[in-house]
C-alpha positions in Angstrom: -5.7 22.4 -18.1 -2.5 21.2 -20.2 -3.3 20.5 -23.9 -1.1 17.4 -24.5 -1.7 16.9 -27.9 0.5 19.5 -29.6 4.6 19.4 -28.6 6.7 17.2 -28.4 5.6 13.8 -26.5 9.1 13.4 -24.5 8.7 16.7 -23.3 4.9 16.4 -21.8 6.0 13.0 -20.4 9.1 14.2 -18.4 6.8 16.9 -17.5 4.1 15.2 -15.9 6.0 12.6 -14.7 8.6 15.0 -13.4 6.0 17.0 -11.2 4.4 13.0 -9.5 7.9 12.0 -8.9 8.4 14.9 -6.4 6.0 13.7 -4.7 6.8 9.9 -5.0 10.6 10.9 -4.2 9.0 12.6 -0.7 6.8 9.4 -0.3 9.8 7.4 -0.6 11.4 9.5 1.9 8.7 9.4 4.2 7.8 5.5 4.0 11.5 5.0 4.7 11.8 7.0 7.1 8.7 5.6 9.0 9.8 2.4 8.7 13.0 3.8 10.2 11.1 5.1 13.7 9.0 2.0 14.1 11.9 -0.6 13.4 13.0 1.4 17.3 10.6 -0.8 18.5 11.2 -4.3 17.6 10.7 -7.1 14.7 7.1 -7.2 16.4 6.4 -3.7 15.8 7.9 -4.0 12.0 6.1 -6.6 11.3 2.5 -5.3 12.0 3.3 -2.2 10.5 3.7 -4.8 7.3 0.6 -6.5 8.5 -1.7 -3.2 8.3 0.4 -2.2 5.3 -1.0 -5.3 3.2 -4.5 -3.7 4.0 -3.3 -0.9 1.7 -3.9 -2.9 -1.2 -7.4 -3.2 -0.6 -7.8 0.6 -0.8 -5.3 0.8 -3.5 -7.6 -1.8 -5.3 -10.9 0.3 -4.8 -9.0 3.5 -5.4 -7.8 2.5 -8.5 -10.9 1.4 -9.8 -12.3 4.9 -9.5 -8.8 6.7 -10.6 -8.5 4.7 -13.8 -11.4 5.1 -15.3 -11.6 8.9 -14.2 -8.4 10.1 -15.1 -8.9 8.2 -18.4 -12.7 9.1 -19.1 -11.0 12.7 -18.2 -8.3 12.9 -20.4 -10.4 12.0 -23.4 -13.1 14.6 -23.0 -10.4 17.2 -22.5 -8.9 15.7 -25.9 -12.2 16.7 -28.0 -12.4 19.6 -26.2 -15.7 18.9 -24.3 -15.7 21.2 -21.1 -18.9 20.4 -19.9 -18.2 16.4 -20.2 -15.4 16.9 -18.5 -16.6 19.0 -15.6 -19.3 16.4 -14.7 -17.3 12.9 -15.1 -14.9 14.9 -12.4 -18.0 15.4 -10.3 -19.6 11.8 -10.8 -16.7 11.1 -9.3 -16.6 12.3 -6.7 -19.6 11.4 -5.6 -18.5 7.6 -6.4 -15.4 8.8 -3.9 -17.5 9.8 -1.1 -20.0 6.6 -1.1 -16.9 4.2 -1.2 -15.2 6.3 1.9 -18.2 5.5 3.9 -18.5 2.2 2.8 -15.0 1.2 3.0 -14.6 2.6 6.4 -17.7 1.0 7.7 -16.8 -2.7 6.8 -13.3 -2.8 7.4 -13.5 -0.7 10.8 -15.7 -3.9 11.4 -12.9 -6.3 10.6 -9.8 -5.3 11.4 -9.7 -7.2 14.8 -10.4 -10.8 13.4 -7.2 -9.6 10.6 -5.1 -8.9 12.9 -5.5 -12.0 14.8 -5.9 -14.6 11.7 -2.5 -13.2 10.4 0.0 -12.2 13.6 2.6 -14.8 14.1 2.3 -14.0 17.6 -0.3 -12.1 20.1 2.0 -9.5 20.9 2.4 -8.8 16.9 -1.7 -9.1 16.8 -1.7 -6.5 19.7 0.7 -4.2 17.1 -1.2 -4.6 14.5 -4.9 -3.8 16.2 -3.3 -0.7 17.7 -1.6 0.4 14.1 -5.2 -0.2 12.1 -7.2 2.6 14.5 -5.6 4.8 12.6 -4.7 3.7 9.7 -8.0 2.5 8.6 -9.5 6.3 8.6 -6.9 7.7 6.6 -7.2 4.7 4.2 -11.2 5.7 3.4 -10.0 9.4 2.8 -7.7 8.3 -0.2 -11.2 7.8 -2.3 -12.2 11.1 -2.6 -8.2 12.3 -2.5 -7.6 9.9 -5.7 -10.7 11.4 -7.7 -10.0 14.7 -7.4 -6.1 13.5 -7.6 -7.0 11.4 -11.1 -9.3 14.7 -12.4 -6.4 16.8 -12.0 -4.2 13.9 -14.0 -6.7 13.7 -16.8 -6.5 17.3 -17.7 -3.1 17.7 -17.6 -2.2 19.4 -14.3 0.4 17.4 -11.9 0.8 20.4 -9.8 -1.8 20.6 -7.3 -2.1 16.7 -6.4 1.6 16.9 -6.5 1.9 19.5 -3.7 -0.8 18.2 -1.4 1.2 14.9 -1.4 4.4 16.4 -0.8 2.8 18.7 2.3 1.3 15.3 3.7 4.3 13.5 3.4 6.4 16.3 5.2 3.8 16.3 7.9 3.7 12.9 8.4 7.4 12.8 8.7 7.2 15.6 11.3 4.4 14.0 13.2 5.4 10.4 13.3 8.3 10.3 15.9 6.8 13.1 17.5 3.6 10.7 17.9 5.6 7.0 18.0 7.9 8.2 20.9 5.8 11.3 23.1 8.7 13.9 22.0 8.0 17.2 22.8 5.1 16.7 24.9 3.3 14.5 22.6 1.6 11.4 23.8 3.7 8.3 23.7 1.5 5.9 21.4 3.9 3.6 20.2 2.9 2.0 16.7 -0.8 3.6 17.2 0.8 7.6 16.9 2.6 6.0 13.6 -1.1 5.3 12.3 -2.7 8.3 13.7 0.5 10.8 12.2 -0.9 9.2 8.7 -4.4 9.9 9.2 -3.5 13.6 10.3 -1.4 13.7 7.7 -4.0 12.6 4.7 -7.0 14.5 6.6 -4.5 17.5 5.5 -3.8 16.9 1.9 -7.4 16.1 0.7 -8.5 19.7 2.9 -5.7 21.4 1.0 -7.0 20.2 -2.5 -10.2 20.3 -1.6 -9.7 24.2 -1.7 -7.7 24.2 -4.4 -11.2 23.3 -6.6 -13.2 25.7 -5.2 -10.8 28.6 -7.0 -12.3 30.7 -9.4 -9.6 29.9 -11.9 -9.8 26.3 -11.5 -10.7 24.3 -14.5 -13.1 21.2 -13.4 -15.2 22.8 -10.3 -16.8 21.2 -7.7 -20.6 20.7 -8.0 -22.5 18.8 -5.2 -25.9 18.8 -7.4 -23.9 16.5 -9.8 -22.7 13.7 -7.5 -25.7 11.7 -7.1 -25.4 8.3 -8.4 -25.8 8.2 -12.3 -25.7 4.4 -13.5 -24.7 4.6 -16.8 -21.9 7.0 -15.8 -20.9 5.1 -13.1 -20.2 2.3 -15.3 -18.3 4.0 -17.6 -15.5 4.4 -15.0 -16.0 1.7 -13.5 -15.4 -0.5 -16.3 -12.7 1.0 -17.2 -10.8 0.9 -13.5 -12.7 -2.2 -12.3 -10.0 -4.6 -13.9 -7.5 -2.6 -12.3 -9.2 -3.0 -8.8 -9.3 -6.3 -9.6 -5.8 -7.0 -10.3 -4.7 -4.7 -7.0 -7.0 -6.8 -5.3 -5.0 -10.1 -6.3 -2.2 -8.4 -5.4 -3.2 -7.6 -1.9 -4.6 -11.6 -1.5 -1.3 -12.6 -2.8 0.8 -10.2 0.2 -1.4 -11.8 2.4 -0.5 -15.3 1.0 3.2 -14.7 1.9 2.3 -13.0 4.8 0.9 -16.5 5.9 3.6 -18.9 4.0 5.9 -17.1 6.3 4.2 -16.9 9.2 6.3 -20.9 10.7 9.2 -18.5 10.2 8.4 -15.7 12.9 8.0 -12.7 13.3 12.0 -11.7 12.1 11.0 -13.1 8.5 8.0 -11.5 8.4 9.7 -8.1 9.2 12.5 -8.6 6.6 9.9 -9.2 4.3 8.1 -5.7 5.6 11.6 -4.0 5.1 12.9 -5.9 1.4 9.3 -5.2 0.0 9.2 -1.3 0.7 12.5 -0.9 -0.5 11.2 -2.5 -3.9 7.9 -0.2 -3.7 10.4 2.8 -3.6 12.3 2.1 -6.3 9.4 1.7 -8.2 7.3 4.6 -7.5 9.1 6.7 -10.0 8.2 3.8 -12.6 4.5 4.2 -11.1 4.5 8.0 -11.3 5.4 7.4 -15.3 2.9 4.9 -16.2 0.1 7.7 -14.6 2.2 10.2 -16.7 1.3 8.0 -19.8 -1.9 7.3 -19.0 -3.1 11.0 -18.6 -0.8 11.6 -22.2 -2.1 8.6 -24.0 -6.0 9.4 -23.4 -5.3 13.2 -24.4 -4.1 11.8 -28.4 -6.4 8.9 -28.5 -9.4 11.4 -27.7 -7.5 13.6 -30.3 -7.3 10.4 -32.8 -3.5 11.1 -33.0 -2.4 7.4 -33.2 1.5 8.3 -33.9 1.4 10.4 -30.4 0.0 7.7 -28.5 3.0 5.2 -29.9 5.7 7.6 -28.8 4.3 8.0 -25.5 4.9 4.1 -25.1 8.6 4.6 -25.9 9.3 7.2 -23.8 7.3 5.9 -20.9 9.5 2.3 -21.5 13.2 4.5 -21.8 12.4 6.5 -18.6 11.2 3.8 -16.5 14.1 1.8 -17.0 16.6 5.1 -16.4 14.9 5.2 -13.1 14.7 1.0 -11.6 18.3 -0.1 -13.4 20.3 1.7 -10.8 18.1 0.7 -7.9 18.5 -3.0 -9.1 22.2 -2.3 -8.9 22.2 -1.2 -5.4 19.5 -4.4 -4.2 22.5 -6.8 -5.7 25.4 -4.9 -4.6 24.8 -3.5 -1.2 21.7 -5.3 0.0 22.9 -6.1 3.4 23.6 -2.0 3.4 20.2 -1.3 2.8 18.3 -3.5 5.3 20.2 -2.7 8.3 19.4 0.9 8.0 16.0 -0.5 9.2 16.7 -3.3 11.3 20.1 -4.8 13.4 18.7 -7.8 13.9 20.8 -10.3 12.2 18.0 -12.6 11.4 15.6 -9.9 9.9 19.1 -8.8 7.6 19.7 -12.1 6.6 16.0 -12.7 5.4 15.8 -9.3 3.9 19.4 -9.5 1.9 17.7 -12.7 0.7 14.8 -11.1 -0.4 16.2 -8.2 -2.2 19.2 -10.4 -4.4 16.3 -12.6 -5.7 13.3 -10.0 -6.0 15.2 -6.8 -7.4 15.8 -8.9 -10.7 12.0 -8.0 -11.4 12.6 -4.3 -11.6 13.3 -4.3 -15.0 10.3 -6.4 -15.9 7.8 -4.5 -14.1 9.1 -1.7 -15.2 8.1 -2.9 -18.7 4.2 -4.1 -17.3 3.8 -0.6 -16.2 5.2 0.8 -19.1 1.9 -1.0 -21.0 -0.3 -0.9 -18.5 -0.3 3.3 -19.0 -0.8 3.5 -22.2 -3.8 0.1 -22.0 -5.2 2.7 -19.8 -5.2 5.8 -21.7 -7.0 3.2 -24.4 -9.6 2.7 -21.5 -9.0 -0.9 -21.5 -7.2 -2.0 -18.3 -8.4 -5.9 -18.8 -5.3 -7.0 -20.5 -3.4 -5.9 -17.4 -5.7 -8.0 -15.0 -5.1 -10.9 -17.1 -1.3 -11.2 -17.5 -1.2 -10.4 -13.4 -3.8 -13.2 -12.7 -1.5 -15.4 -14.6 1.5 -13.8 -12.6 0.0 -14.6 -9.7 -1.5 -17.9 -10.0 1.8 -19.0 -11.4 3.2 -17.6 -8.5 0.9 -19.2 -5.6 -0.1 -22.2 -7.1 3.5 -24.0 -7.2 4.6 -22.1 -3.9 1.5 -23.2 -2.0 2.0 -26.9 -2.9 6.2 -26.3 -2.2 5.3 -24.8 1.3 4.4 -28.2 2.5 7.7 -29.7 1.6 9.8 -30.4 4.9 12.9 -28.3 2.9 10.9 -25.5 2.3 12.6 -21.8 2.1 11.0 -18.3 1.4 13.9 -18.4 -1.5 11.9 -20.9 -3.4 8.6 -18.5 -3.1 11.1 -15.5 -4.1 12.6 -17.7 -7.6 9.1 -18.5 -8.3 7.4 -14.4 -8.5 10.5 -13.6 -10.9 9.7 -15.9 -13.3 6.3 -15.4 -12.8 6.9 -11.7 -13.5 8.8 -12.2 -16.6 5.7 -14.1 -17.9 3.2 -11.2 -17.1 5.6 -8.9 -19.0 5.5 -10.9 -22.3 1.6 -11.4 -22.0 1.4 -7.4 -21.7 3.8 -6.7 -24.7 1.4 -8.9 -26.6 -1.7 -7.5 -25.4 -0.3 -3.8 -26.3 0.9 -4.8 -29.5 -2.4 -6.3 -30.3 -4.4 -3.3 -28.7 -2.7 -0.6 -30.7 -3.1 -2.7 -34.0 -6.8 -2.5 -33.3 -7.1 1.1 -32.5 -5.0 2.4 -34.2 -4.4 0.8 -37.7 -2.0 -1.3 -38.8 1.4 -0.1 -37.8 3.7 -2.1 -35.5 5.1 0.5 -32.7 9.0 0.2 -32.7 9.3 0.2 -29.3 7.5 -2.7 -28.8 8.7 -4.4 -31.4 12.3 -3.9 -30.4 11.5 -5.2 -27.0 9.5 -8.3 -27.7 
C-alpha cells in the first residue's frame, strides 16, 4: 500500500502514472503490432479484427463499472486508514468479477454469430469475424476478475503488480500471434482465429500471474472466498459509482457500431482504414488513459483524507501531463498520416480513407485529453454521472446529424469525422463545468486554477 496523501502531488502522479504507462506503451506496441500480422491477410481480415474489436467496448463497459467504483471505494478506505473496509470491498469484488465472467461469456458466446453477420460488409468478412470472436470472446470474460483485482491494486496505491502482468501478457501475445496467425514454427496455421486465440492465452496468463501475486503473505488486500458472496448494499455502492461509466462505455461501443454500419456502402477497405486510423488514436491516448486512473486512485486517497487542496493539484497535474503526452501524437496524425497508415495496410484505398480519418479526428486529442483529465478526478469524488452526461451529449450530437446526413446522395465518412470533433469539444466544456461545480460542492468554495485557466 502507497500512502498518497503526504508528498508532493506531481510526484505520486508521475509515479503511478509512470508505472500504467509501461504497460500502456507495451499495449500500444502489441495492438500495433497485431494489427501489423493480420493486415498480411487482406482489408477482409482487418476489418473483422475491427468488427470483434467494437465488441471490446462491451466488456470495457461492464469492466469499468466494477473498476470505478472499486478502485474508488478502495482508495477512500485506505485514505481513513480502514484495513478491514478495504480488504472486503477488494473481495466483494471480486466476487461481482467472477458472476459477470460467467454471465458475460454465457450471453455473448450465444450471439456472436448473428453480430458478425448483421455487421460484415461481406460474407467472407462475416466468416473473419466468426472465426476471430472464438477466441476473443473468452479472453474478453477473463478481463472482469483481471480489472478488480487490477482496480484493488489502483486504489491502494500499488501500480506495480497490475502493471507487470499486463506487460508479460502483452509480450506473450506479441510472441504468440504470428506464431499462431501464420503456423510458424510448427504451430497450427489459424489465420485470424490464432490472432484471437494468442489473446486469450495471453489474458488466461496475466490474471494466473496476479492471481498469485494476492495470495503472498506480504500482500496488503488478501483474497478471501468466504467474502465474495453477493452483498446488496455493497454491491451498490460500486456499482453506482462505475455504473455511469459502464454506461457511457456502453454508448461508446453503440456509437463504433453506428459507424461500423454508416460505412458499411463503402466496403470493406473503408471499414479497415477506419480499423487502422481508430487504433492509432487509441494508442496515443492510452498514456492520457493511464493518467486519468493515476488521478483517480490519487484523488480518492485526499478526498478520504479531507485534503481538498491535494485533490485540486492532482487535477492540474493530471491536465499538464496529458497534454505533454497527445500534443506530439496530434502532430504526427497531421503531418505524416499517410506514413502511419501504410505501415498497416498498402492498399491505396484503405490509406486514403485512413489519412482521411486521422487529419480530421487527431484534432480531438487535445480535447479528450481534457475529458479524461476530469473524468479522474469526478471519479476519485465517486461521482462518475457527470461524465455519462457530457458523453451522451457527445454522442447524440454526433449520431443524430450524421444519421440524418448519411441519407444524403453526397454523403462522405468526412462529414461523420467534422461532426465527432465538434461534438467532442462540446463534451469537454460540459466536463470543465461539471468539475468546477463538483469541487465547489465538496470541497468549499475555492475556484481550482487549473480549471479556471482552461475554461
Amino acid at each position: 500500500m502507497k500512502d498518497l496523501t503526504q508528498g508532493p502531488v506531481a510526484r505520486h502522479l508521475l509515479g503511478l502514472a509512470g508505472f500504467m504507462m509501461i504497460g500502456m506503451i507495451v499495449q500500444i506496441l502489441y495492438s500495433l503490432i497485431d494489427l501489423y500480422w493480420v493486415g498480411r491477410l487482406g482489408a477482409s481480415a482487418q476489418a473483422a479484427v475491427t468488427l470483434g474489436g467494437n465488441m471490446m467496448m462491451l466488456t470495457m463497459a461492464l469492466s469499468q463499472m466494477l473498476g470505478a467504483g472499486t478502485g474508488a471505494l478502495v482508495a477512500q478506505a485506505v485514505g481513513r486508514k480502514d484495513h478491514e473496509e478495504a480488504h472486503y470491498l477488494f473481495n466483494q469484488a471480486m466476487g461481482m468479477g467472477l458472476s459477470v465472467m460467467v454471465g458475460f461469456g454465457i450471453v455473448v458466446g450465444l450471439v456472436q454469430g448473428a453480430y458478425s453477420r448483421a455487421f460484415s460488409a461481406d460474407a467472407e468478412t462475416a466468416g473473419y469475424t466468426l472465426a476471430y470472436l472464438r477466441w476473443f470472446v473468452p479472453s474478453m470474460a477473463l478481463q472482469f476478475p483481471l480489472m478488480a483485482m487490477g482496480a484493488a491494486l489502483r486504489g491502494t496505491g500499488n501500480m506495480k503488480p497490475g502493471t507487470f502482468a499486463q506487460i508479460g501478457s502483452v509480450l506473450l501475445n506479441i510472441a504468440l500471434a504470428p506464431l499462431l496467425i501464420f503456423g510458424w514454427l510448427g504451430c497450427p496455421r489459424l489465420g485470424v482465429e490464432g490472432a484471437g486465440l494468442a489473446t486469450l492465452l495471453a489474458v488466461a496468463a496475466a490474471t494466473v500471474g496476479l492471481w498469485l501475486y494476492f495470495l503472498r503473505p506480504a500482500t496488503y488486500l488478501r483474497v478471501r472466498p468466504r467474502q465474495w458472496a453477493a452483498h446488496a448494499a455493497t454491491w451498490w455502492r460500486i456499482i453506482k459509482i462505475g455504473l455511469p461509466s459502464a454506461v457511457e462505455f456502453a454508448l461508446m461501443g453503440c456509437y463504433l457500431l453506428f459507424i461500423t454500419v454508416v460505412l458499411r456502402p463503402f466496403g470493406a477497405a473503408e471499414q479497415a482504414a477506419f480499423g487502422i486510423g481508430q487504433r492509432l488514436l487509441q494508442a496515443g491516448m492510452m498514456p492520457v488513459m493511464s493518467i486519468s486512473f493515476a488521478a483517480s486512485a490519487l484523488a480518492g486517497q485526499n478526498y478520504g483524507a479531507r485534503l481538498g487542496h491535494r485533490v485540486r493539484e492532482t487535477f492540474a497535474g493530471a491536465l499538464k501531463l496529458g497534454l505533454c503526452c497527445t500534443v506530439p501524437m496530434c502532430i504526427l496524425a497531421q503531418l505524416i498520416p499517410g506514413e502511419l497508415i501504410r505501415g498497416f495496410s498498402s492498399e491505396p484505398a484503405v490509406v486514403s480513407g485512413g489519412v482521411e480519418f486521422l487529419r480530421v479526428l487527431s484534432l480531438n486529442l487535445i480535447a479528450v485529453t481534457v475529458a479524461f483529465s476530469c473524468f479522474g478526478v469526478l471519479s476519485g469524488l465517486g461521482n462518475t454521472l457527470p461524465t455519462l452526461i457530457s458523453s451522451a451529449t457527445r454522442i447524440a450530437l454526433t449520431v443524430g446529424p450524421a444519421w440524418l446526413l448519411s441519407y444524403h446522395a453526397g454523403f462522405r465518412p468526412l462529414w461523420l469525422w467534422l461532426l465527432s470533433v465538434a461534438a467532442t469539444v462540446v463534451q469537454m466544456s460540459m466536463n470543465l463545468w461539471f468539475l468546477r461545480r463538483e469541487l465547489h460542492k465538496r470541497l468549499g468554495p475555492a475556484v481550482p486554477a487549473a480549471v479556471g485557466a482552461v475554461s
